[in-house]
N, C-alpha and C positions, 0 to 999 in steps of 0.2 A: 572626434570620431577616429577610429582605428579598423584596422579590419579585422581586430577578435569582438569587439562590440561597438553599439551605437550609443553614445554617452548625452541624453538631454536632460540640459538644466533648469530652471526655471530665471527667469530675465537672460538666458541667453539669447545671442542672433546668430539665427541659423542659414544657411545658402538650401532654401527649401531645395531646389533642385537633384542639390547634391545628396541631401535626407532623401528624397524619392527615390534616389538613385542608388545607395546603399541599400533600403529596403530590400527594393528587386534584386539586389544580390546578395541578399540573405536569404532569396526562397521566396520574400513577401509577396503574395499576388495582392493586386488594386482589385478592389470591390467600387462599386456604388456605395454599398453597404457593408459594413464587414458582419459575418454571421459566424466565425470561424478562428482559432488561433492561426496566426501567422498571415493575415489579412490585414490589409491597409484601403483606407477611405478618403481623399481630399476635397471637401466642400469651401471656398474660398479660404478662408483665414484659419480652419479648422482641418484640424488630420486626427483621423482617430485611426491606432494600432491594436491591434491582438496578437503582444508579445506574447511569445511560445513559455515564456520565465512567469507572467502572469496571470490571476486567478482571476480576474477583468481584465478588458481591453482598456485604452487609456483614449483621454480625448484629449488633443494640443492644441491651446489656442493662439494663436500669433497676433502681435500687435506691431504691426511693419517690419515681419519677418523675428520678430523679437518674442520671447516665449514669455508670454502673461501667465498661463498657468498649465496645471500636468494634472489631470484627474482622472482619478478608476471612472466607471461606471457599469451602470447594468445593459446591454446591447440589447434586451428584450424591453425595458420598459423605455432606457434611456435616463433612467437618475443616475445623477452623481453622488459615487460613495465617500471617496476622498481623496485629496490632494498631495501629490506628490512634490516636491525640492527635486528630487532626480530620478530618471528613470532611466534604466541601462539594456540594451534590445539584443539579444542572441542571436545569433542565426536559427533560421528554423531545425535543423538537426538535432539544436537542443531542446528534449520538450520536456513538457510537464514532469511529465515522470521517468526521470533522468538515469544514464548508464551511470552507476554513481561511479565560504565561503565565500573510469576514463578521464576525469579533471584533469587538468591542468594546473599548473600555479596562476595561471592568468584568467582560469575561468571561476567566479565564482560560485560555491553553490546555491540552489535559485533561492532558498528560504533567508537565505540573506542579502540578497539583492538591495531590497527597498530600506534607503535611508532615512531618518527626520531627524533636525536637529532636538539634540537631546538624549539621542543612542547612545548607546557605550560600541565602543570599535574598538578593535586588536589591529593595530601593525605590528606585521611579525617584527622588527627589529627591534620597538620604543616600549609595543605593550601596551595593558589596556588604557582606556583614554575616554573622553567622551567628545561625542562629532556633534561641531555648534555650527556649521552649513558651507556653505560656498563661496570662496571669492575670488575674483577676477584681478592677478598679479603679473608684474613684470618678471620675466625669469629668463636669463640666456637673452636678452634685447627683445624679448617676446611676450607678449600679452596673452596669458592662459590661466585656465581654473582650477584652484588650488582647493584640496577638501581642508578643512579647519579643524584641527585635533588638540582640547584642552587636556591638560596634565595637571600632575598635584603641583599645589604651590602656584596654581593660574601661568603656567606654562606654556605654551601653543607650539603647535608644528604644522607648517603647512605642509601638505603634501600634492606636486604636481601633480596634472591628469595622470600622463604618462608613467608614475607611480603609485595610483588608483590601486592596482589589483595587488599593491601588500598591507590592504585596509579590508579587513572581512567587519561585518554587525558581530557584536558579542552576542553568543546566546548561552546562560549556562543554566544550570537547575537545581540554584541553592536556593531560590527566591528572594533572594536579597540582593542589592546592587552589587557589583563587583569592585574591587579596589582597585584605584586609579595607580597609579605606576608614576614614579618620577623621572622624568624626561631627562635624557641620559645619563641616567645611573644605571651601574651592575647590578642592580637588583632583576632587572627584568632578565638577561642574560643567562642570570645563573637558577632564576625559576625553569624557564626551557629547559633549560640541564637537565634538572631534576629531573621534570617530564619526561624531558625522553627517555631516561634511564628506567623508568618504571613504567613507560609504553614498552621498552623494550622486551621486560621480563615478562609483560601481558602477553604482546605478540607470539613470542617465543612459545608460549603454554596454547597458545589457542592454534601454534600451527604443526605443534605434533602430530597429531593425530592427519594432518593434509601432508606432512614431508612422507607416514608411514605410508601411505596410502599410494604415494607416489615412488616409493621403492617395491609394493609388493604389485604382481602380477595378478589384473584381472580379465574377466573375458571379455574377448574380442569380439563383438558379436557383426554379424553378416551383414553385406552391405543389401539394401531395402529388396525384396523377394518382388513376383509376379501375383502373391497373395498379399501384401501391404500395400501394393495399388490400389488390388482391389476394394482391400479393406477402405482404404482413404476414400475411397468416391462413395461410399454408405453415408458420411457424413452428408448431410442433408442441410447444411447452410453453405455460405461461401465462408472461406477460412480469407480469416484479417489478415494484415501483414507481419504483426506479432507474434499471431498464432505460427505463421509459417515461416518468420528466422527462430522462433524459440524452438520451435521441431527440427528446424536444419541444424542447431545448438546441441540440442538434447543426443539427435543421432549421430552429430560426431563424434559426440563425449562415448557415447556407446557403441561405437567402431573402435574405439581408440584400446588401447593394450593397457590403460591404466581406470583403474574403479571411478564411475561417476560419481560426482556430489553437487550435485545441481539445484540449486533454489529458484523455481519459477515464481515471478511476481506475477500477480495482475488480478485489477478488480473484479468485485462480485461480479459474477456474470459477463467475462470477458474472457471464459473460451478456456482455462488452463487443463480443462477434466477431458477436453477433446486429446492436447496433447498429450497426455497422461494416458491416455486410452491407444493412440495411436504407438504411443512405447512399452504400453503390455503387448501390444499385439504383437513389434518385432522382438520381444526376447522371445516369447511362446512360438512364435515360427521358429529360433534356435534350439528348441527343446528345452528353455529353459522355465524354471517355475515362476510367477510374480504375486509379492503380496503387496495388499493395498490399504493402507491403515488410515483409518477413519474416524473422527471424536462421536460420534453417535450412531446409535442403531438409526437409526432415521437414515442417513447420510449412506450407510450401508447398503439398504433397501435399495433406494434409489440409484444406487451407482449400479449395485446388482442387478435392478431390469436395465436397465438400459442400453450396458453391455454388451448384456445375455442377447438381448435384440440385435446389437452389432455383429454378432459372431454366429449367428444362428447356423450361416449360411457355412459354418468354417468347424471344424472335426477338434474343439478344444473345450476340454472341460470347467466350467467356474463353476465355485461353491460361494456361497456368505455363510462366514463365522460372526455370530452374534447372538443376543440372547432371544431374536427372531426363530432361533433353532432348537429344536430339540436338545434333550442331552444324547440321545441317541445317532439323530442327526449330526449333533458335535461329532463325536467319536469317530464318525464312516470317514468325516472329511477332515478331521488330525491324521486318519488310519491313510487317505488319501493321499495327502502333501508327504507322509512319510515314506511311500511305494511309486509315488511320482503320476499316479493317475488322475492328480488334480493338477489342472495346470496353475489356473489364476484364484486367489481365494481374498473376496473380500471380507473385512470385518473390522473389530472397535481394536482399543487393546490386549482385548484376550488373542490375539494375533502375536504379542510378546510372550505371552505365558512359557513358563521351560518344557512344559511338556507336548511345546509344537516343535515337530522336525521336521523338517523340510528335504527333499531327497538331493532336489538341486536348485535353490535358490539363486536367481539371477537377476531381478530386479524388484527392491524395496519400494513403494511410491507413499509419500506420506502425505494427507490434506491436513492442512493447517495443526506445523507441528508444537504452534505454542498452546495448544490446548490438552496437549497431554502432560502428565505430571513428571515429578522429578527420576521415578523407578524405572519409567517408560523410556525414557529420553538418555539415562545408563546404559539402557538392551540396545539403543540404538546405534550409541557410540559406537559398542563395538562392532555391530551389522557395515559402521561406515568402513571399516577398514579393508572385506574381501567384496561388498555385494553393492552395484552399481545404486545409487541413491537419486531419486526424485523428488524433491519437498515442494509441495502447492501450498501457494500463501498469499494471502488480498491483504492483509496489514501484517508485516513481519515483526516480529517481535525483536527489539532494538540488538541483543546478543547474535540473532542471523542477522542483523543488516549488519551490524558492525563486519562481522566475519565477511561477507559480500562487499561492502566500504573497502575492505583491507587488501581485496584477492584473494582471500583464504579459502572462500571457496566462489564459484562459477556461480555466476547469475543471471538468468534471463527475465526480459520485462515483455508482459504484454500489453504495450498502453495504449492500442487503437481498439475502443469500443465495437461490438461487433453492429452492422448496417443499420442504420435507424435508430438505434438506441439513445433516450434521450435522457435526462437528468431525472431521479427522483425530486419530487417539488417536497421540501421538509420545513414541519413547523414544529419548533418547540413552546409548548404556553400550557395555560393551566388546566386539571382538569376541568370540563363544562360540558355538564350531560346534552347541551344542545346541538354543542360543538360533533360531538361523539355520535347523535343521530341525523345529524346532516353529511358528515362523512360517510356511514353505512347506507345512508339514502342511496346518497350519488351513486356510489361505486353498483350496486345492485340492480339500478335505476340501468345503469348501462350495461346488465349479464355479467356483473365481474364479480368478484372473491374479498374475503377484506380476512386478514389476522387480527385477530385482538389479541394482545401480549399482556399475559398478568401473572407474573412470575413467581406464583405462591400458591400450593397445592393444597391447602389447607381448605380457604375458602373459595375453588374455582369456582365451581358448582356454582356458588351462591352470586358469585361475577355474571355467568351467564347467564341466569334467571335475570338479573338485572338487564344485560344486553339486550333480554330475546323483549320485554316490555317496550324498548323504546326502537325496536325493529323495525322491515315494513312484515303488513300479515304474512303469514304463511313463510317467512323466511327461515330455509334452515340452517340451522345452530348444534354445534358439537363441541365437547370438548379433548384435549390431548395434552397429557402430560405424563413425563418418564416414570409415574409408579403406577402405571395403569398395566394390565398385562399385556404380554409379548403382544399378543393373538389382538386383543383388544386395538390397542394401539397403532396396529400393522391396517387392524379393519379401517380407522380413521383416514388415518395419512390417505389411503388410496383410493376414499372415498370422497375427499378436499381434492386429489389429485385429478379423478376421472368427474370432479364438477358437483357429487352428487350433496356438497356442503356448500352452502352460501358464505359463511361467518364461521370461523375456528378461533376459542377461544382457549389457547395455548400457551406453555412456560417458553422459557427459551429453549426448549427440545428444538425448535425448527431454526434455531440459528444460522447451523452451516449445513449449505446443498441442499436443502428441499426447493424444488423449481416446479412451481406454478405458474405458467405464462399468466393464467385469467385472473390472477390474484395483483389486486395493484392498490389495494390499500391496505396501508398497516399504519396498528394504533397501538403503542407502548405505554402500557400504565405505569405508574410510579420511574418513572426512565430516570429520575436521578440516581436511583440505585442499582444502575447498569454502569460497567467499567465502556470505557470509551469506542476499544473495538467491539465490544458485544453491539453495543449501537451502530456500527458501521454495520458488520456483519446479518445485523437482524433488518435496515433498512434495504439489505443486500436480496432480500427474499420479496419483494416486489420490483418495478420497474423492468423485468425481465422480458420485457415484448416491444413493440412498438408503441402501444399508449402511454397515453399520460399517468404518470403515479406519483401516491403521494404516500408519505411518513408522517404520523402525527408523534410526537413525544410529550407524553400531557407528565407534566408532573403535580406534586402537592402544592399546598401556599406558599407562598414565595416568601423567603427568608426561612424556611423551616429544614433547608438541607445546607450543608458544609461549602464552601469554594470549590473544594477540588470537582465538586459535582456540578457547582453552576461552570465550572471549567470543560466540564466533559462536555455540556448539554451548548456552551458557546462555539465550542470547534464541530459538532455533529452539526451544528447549522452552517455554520460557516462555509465547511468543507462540503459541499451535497453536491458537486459535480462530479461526471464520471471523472472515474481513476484517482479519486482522492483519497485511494489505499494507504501509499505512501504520509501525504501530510498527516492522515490520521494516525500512522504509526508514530511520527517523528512528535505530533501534539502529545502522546497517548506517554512517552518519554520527557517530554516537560512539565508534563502534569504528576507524574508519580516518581520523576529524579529515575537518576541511573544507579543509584547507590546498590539497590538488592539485585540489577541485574547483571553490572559491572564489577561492584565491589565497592568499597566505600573509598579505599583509596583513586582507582581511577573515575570515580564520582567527583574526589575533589581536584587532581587534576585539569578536568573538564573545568571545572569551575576558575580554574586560578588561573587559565587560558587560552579560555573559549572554546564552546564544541569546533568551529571552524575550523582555529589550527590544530585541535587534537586530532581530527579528522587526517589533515594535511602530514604530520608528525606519523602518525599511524601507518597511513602507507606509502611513507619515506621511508622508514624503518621495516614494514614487510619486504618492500624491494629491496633493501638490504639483504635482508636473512635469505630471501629466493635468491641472491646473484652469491652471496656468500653466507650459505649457512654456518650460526655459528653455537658453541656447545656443544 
């Protein structure tokens, strides 16, 4: 034990005391019970923890103070998942979904935490290797535990505790093992080399556009008005604590003399449209304009009443551009933003189009910006150079975490669920029409809402006649999907909204931001032909209350789709706790390689020496180029 972390082995003996006693000064409170990360439990010979680094809590079982074994399990039923060799305890500050194995060199990151003999591991000095467990050696007249590191040629290195943290898990995304390294040879040496030199030249292009940014002057905007109070107390929940450093974040970035670029993280339905809302409202107190770019008319609609409701009481104008609109309608309010008598205008990408001018544009705010294409995200570039930027994102697309990884650009997390909110309960398995009308039973049974998801326009129609047969009577059934008309489609959505649909059988139009409290069952047809976040995102659209919700992802016969799709459909179960935005980003990147989003060269980079230290190597070298730019 040290005090950056708690290191338990398996057949170790431990001075329980002194573990209890580290706990409580990591933040851990003693339960009876633990129900919660960062909870500890001691039942006689048994301690169970809810490490903050953990997707389960663990349970220790001692055999005269001597550690018999280390196992996950589930705290609601109480089965055991599986067994740990080591398990390493963070202080609670570090959680789940981490200020980004801010790190340290000593701290590792958490998806690499958990060892088994058999892994491949990177020490930064030796190189890849693969970890065959633990043993207990003499070192310095001292008895301590040494990790066990094979090399080519049956090699070994033992590595003491106390040099534990220049041992990360290799993780790369060629899918094939990694090549072992020969134990003190120049070859590992001069691979890094390389690395870095071709980290450097990435770095260097990705932080143009942040060094310009950072020399050109943008506006200063005022510090919070007697009308932004006001505004904040409209909000009708209590605001998390996420919610409230990511706005104390947001607004100093937009006090400051130089252009925001701010990436808000945080899961479905964990508050980020609030903040976003509260940072239209203080540019619009400065006179300034705000546009709000959004991947669907759907997503538009909704942000636009909702707003409109917040500001009622307040002398500023908002339009929605979208194809909700007239072309007439269009016109008044391009005619608007270009005369300055629209203040806020939301819409899709026609918000890019060239023939919008804006009179004085001051704050850009973009909801999940990997769902627009590559022309989009050009117009963007250059918006980032004079006009304060906001990007909202529940699973960020690996190119902005990297950039966020490096400092390149600011980033905030909101990882505390807001009050009550409890896990989607999700099942992936086959389809079974039985299955499918005991799910619609239930949820109806109890006044609630169900989506059915079947992502093919062709035959919906013919879907929902099927749906409505095995319904209860009288239930009502509609359908919605993006080539139905404006008017059409608009009548839908608000009639699923105000309750007056039982069952919506829908494409993925309702992906992002349609928010139906009473809606808490969703059922995904054919879900192996969904990419990973779309699954996050579309399970995102129930649990949004305090009941219980459930996700069903029924796919075809089993063996009749590809890996990468039983990959997608493995991590979507896996990952069903709040805030598992991130690990679904980070699976959503091992599942499709970094090659088309990095480039094929620092794709194999990663590969030749581990996401871990390329991570490490990355922003060693950005803090370089910030203390001494060079070029």
């Amino acid at each position: 034990m040290n005090f950056r972390s708690i290191k338990l082995y398996k057949q170790e003996r431990i001075d329980l005391d002194k573990l209890l006693a580290s706990l409580s000064g990591f933040g851990y409170q003693r339960h009876s019970k633990i129900a919660q990360e960062a909870e500890y439990a001691v039942r006689g010979g048994i301690i169970d923890i809810f490490p903050s680094t953990f997707e389960y809590p663990i349970r220790i079982e001692l055999d005269n103070n001597k550690i018999s074994s280390i196992k996950s399990f589930d705290k609601v039923s109480g089965r055991l998942i599986f067994e740990h060799t080591i398990a390493i305890i963070l202080p609670k500050k570090i959680s789940k979904n981490l200020k980004f194995r801010h790190f340290s060199e000593e701290e590792p990151i958490e998806n690499f935490i958990d060892l088994a003999p058999g892994d491949y591991v990177v020490h930064n000095q030796y190189g890849v290797g693969k970890f065959t467990g633990i043993k207990r050696l003499e070192s310095s007249g001292k008895m301590s535990d040494h990790m066990i590191i094979q090399y080519a040629d049956g090699d070994k290195l033992y590595v003491p505790q106390n040099f534990m943290h220049l041992v990360q898990k290799y993780i790369g995304f060629a899918r094939r093992p990694p090549r072992i390294y020969k134990l003190g040879g120049k070859e590992w040496q001069k691979i890094k080399n390389q690395v870095r030199k071709g980290i450097q030249k990435m770095a260097f292009d990705l932080l143009r556009i942040q060094a310009a940014r950072d020399t050109l002057p943008g506006f200063k905007f005022s510090k919070d008005s007697d009308w932004q109070v006001q505004f904040e107390k409209t909000f009708p929940y209590k605001e998390t604590p996420g919610q409230i450093e990511s706005m104390q974040q947001v607004k100093e970035n937009m006090e400051s003399a130089h252009p925001m670029d701010r990436l808000l993280c945080g899961d479905v339905g964990y508050g980020k449209t609030e903040v976003a809302m509260r940072a239209t409202f203080k540019a619009v107190v400065d006179n300034k304009q705000v546009a709000i770019l959004v991947p669907t008319t759907i997503l538009a609609e909704q942000h636009f009443h909702n707003l409109l409701l917040r500001i009622k009481d307040f002398p500023i104008n908002l339009a929605m551009l979208s194809r909700f609109r007239t072309k007439k309608e269009q016109v008044d309010i391009i005619e608007g933003l270009k005369k300055g008598t629209v203040d806020i205008v939301i819409g899709t990408h026609r918000l890019l189009s060239d023939d919008l001018i804006f009179k004085d544009l001051g704050l850009l705010i973009i909801d999940e910006e990997q769902r627009f294409g590559v022309r989009a995200k050009e117009k963007l570039k250059s918006l980032r150079l004079t006009v304060d930027i906001l990007t909202l994102t529940a699973t960020p697309i690996p190119r902005t975490l990297y950039m966020s990884l490096m400092h390149a650009r600011d980033m905030s997390i909101i990882n505390t669920p807001p009050a009550n909110r409890i896990p989607v309960e999700t099942h992936v398995c086959a389809f079974d029409t039985a299955l499918v009308k005991q799910a619609i039973f239930n949820e109806l049974n109890r006044k609630g809402q169900v989506y059915f998801v079947h992502n093919r326009v062709f035959d919906i129609e013919e879907v929902l006649e099927g749906i409505r047969k095995i319904s209860p009577k009288g239930a009502r059934i509609m359908f919605a999907h993006g080539q139905m008309s404006p008017k059409m489609l608009e009548k839908v959505i608000l009639e699923f909204l105000d309750g007056k649909i039982d069952i919506l059988v829908c494409t993925m139009i309702i992906e992002s931001g349609i928010d139906v409290p009473n809606a808490n069952t969703l059922i995904v047809n054919n879900a192996e032909n969904f990419g990973l976040s779309d699954l996050h995102q579309l399970r995102g659209r129930v649990g949004r209350f305090t009941r219980k919700a459930y996700a069903f992802f029924l796919v075809s016969k089993k063996g009749s789709f590809n890996k990468e799709a039983r990959l997608r459909l493995d991590a979507i179960s896996n990952y069903s706790e709040l805030g598992a935005g991130f690990k679904i980003a980070f699976e959503d990147l091992m599942i499709r390689g970094a090659g088309n989003l990095l480039g094929a060269e620092q794709h194999g980079y990663m590969n030749r020496i581990g996401f871990d230290l390329y991570c490490r190597l990355l922003r060693e070298i950005v803090s370089e180029f910030k203390v001494s730019p060079k070029g």
